[in-house]
DSSP file (Angstrom, degrees, kcal/mol; ACC not computed):
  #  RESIDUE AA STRUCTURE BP1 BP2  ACC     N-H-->O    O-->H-N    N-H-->O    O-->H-N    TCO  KAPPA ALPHA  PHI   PSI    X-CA   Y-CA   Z-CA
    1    1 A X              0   0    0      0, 0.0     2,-0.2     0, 0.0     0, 0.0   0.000 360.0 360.0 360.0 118.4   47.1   13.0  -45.2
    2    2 A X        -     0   0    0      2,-0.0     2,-0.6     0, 0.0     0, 0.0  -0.503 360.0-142.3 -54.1 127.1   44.4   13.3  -42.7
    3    3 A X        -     0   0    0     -2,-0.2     2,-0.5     2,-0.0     0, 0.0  -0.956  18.1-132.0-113.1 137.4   40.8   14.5  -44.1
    4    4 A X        +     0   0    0     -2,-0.6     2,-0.2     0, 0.0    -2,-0.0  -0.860  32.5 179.0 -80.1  93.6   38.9   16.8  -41.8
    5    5 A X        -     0   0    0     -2,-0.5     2,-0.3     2,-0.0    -2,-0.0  -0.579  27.3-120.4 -94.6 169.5   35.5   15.8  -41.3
    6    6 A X        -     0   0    0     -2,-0.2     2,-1.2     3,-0.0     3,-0.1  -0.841  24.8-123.9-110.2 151.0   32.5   17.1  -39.3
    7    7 A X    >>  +     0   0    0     -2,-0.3     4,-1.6     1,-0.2     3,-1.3  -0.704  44.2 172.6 -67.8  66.5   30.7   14.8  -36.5
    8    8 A X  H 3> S+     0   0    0     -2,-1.2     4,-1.4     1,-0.2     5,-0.2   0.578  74.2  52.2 -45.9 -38.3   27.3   15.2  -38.5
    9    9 A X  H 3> S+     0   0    0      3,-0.2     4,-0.5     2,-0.1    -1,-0.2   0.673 108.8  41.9-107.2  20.8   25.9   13.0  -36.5
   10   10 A X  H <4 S+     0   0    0     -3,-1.3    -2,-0.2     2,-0.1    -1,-0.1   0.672 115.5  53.8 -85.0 -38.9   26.8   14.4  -32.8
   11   11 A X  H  < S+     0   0    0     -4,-1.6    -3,-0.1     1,-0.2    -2,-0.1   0.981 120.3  31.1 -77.8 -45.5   26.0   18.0  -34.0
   12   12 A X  H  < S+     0   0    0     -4,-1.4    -1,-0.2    -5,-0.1    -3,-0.2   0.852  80.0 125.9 -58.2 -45.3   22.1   16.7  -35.4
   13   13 A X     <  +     0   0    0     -4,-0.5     2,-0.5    -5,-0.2    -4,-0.1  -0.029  29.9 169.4 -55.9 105.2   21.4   14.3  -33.3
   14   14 A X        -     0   0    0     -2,-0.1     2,-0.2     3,-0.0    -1,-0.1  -0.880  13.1-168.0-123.2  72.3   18.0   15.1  -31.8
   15   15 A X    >   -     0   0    0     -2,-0.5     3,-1.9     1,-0.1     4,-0.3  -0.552  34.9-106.8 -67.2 128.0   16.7   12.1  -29.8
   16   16 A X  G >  S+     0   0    0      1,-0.3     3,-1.6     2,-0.2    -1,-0.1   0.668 112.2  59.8  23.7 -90.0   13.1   12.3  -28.7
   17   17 A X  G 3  S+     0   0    0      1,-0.2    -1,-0.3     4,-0.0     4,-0.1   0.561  96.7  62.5 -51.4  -7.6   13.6   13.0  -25.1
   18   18 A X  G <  S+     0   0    0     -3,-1.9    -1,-0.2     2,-0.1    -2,-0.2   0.725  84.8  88.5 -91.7 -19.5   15.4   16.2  -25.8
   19   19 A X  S <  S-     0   0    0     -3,-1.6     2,-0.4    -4,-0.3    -4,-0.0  -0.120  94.9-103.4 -88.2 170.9   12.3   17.8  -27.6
   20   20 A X        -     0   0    0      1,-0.1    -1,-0.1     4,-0.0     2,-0.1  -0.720  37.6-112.5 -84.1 138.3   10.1   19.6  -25.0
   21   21 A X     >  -     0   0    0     -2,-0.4     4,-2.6    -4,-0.1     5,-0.2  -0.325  26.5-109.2 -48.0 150.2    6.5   17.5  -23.8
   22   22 A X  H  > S+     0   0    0      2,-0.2     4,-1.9     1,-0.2     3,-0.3   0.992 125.2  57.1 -59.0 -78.1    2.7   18.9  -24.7
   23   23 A X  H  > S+     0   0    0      1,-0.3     4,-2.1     2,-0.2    -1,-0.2   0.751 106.8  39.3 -27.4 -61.6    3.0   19.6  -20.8
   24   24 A X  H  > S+     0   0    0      1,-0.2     4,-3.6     2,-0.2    -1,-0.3   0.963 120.0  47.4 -68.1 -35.4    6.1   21.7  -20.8
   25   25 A X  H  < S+     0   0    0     -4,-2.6     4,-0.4    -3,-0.3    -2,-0.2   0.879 111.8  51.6 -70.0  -8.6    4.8   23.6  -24.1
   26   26 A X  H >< S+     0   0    0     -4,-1.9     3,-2.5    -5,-0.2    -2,-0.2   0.968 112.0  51.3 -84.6 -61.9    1.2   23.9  -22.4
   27   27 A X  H >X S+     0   0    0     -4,-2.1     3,-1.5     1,-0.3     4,-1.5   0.811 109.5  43.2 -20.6 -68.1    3.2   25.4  -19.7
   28   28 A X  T 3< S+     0   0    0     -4,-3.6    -1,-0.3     1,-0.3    -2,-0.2   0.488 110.2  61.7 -80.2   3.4    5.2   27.9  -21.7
   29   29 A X  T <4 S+     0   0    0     -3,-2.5    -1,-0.3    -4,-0.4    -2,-0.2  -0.057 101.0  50.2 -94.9  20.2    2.0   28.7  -23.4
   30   30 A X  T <4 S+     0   0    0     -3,-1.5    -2,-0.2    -4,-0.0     3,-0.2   0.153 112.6  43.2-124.7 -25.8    0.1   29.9  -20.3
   31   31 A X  S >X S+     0   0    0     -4,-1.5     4,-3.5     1,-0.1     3,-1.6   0.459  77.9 100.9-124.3  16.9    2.6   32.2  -19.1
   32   32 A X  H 3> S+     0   0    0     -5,-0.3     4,-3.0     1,-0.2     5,-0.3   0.946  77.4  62.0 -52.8 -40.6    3.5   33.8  -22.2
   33   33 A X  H 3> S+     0   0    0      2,-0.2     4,-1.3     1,-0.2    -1,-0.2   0.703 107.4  45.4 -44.1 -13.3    1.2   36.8  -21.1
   34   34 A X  H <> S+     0   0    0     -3,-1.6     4,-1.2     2,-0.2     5,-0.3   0.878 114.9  53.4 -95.4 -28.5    3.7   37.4  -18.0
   35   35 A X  H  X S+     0   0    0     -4,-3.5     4,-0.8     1,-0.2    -2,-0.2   0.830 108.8  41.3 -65.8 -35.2    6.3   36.9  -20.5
   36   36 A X  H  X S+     0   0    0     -4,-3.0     4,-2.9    -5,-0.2    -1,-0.2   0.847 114.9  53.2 -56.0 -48.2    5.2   39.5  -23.0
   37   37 A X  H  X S+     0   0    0     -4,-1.3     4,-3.3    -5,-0.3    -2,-0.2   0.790 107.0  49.9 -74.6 -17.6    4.4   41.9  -20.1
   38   38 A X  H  X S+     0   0    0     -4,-1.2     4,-2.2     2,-0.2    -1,-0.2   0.623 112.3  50.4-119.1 -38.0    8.3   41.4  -18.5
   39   39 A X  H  X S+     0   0    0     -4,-0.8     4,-1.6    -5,-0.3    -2,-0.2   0.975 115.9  43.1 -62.2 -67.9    9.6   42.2  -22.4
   40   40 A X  H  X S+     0   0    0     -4,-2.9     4,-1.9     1,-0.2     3,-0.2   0.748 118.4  43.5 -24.2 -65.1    7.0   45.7  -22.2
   41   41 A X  H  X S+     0   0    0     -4,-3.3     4,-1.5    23,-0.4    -1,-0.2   0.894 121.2  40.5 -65.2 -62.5    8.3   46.3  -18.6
   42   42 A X  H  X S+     0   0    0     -4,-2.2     4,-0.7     1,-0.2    -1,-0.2   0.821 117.4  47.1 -35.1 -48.5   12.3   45.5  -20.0
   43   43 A X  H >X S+     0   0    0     -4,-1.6     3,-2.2    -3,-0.2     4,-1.6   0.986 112.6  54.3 -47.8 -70.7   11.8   47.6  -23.6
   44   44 A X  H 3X S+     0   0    0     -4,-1.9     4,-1.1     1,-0.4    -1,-0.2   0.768 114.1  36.5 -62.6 -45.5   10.3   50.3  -21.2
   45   45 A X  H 3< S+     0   0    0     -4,-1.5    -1,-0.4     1,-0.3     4,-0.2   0.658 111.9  60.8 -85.8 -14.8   13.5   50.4  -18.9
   46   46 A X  H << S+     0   0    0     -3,-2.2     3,-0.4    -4,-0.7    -1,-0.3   0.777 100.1  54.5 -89.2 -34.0   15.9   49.9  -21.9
   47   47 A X  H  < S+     0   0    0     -4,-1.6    -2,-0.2     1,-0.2     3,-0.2   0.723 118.8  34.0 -93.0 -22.1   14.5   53.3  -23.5
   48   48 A X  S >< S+     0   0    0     -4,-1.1     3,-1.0     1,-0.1     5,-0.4   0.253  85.5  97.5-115.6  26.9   15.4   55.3  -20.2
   49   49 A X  T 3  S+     0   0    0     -3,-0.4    -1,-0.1     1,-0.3    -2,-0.1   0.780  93.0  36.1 -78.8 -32.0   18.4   53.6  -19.1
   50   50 A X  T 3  S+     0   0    0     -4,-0.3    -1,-0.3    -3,-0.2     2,-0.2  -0.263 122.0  71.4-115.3  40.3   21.0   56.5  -20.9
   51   51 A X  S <  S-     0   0    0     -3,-1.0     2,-1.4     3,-0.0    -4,-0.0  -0.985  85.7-120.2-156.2 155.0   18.4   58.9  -19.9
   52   52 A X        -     0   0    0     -2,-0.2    -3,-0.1     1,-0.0    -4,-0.0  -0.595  57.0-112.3 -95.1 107.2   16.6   60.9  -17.3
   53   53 A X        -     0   0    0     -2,-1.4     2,-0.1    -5,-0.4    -5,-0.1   0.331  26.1-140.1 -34.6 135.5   13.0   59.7  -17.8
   54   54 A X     >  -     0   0    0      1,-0.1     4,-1.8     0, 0.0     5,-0.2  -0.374  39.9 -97.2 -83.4 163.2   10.3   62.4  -19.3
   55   55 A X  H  > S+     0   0    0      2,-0.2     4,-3.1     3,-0.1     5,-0.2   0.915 122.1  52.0 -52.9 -38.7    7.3   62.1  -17.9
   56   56 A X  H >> S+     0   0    0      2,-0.2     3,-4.1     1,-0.2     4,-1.1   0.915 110.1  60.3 -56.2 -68.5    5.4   59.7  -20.8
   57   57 A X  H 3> S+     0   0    0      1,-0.4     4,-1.3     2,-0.2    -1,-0.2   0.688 104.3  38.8 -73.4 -16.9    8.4   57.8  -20.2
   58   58 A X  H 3X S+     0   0    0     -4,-1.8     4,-1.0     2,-0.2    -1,-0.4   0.843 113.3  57.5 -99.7 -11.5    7.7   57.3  -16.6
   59   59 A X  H <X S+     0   0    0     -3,-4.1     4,-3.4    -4,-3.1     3,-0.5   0.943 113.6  48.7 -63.5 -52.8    3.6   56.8  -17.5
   60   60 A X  H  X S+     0   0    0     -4,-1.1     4,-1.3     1,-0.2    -3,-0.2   0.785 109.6  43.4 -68.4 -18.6    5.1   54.1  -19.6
   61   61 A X  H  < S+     0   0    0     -4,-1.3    -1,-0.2    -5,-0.3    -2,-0.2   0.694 118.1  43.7 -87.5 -17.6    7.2   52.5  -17.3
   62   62 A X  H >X S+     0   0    0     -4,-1.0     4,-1.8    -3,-0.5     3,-1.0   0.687 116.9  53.9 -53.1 -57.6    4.4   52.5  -14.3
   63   63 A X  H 3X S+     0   0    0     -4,-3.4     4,-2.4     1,-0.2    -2,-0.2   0.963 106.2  48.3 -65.0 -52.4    2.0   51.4  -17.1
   64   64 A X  H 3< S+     0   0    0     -4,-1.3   -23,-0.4    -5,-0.4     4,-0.3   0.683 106.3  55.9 -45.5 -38.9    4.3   48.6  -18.0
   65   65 A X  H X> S+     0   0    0     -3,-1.0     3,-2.0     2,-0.2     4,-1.5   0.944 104.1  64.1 -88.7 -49.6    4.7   47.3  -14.0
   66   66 A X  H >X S+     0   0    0     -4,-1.8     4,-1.1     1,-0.3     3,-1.0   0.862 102.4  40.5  12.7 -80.2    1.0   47.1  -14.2
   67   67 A X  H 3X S+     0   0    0     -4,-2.4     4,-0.8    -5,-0.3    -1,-0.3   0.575 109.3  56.1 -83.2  -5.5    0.8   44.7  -16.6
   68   68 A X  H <4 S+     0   0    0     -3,-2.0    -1,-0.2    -4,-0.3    -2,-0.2   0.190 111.0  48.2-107.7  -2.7    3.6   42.5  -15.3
   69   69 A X  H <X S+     0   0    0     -4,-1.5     4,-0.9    -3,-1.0    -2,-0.2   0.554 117.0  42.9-116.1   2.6    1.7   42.2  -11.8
   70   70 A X  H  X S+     0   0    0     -4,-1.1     4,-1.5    -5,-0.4     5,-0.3   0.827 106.2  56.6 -86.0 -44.0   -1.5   41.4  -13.5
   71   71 A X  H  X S+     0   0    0     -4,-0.8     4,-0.6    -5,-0.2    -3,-0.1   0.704 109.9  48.6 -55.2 -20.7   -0.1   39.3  -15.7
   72   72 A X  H >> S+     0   0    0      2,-0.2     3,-3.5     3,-0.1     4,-0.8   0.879 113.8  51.3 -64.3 -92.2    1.3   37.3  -12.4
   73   73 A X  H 3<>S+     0   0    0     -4,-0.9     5,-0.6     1,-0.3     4,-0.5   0.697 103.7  48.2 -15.7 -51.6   -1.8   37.5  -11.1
   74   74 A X  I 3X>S+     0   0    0     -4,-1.5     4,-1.8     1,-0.2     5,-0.5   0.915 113.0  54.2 -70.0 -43.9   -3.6   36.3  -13.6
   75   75 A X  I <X5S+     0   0    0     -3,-3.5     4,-2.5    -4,-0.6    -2,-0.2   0.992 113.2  38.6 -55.5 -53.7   -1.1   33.3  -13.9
   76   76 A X  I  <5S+     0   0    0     -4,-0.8     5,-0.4     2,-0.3     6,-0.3   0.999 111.5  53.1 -75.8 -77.0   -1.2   32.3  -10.5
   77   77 A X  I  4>S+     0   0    0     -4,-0.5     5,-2.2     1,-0.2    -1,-0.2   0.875 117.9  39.5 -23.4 -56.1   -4.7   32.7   -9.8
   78   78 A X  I ><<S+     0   0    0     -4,-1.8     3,-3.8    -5,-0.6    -2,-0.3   0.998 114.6  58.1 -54.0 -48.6   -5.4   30.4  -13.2
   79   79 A X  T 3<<S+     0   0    0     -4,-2.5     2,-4.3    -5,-0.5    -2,-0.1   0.681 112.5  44.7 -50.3 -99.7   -2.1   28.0  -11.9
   80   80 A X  T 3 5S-     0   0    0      1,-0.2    -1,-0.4     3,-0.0    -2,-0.2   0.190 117.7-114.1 -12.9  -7.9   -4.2   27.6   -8.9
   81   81 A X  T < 5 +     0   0    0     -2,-4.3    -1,-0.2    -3,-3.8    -2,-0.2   0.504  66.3 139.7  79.6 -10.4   -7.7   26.9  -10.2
   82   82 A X      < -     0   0    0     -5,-2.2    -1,-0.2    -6,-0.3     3,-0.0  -0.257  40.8-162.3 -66.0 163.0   -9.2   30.1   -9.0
   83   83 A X        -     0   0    0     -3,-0.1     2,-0.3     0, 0.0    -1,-0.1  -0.014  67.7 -50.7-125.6  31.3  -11.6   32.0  -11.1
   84   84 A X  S    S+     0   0    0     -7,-0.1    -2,-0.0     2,-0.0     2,-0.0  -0.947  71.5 120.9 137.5-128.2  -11.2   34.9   -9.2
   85   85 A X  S    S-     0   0    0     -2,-0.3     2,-0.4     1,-0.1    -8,-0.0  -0.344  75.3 -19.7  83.6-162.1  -11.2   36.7   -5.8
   86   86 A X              0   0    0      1,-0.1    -1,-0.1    -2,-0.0    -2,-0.0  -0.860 360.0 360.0 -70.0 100.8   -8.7   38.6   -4.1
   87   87 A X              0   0    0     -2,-0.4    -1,-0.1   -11,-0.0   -10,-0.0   0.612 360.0 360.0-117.9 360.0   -5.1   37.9   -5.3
């Protein structure tokens, strides 16, 4: 008789290198705003996708690309070092 066991330690096994760097998590913590705004702008499209959009729903969906090209903006410009201008 064979006993069935689980690899326990293939399935856990969490080495170091596998964990993310301060660098990549400073990374994904600076463009969380574009990321938040790109959920809005998805939620937005998700609620008029089986429908023909009312007007609020097209103020909210306009409102929504707004904030996901400002939120670029605002990324880049920081990525880049600017503190402003023309972007």
């Amino acid at each position: 008789m064979e006993h069935i066991v689980t690899v326990q330690a293939a399935v856990t096994a969490f080495e170091p290198w596998m964990e993310p760097t301060d660098a990549e998590l400073d990374a994904i913590e600076a463009e969380m705003p574009v990321i938040r705004a790109e959920m809005e702008l998805l939620d937005a499209q998700i609620i008029v996708i089986d429908r023909t959009p009312c007007e609020l729903d097209e103020r909210r969906l306009r409102r929504a690309r707004r904030r996901v090209l400002a939120a670029h903006r605002a990324y880049v410009n920081g990525a880049n070092g600017e503190t402003g201008g023309v972007a």
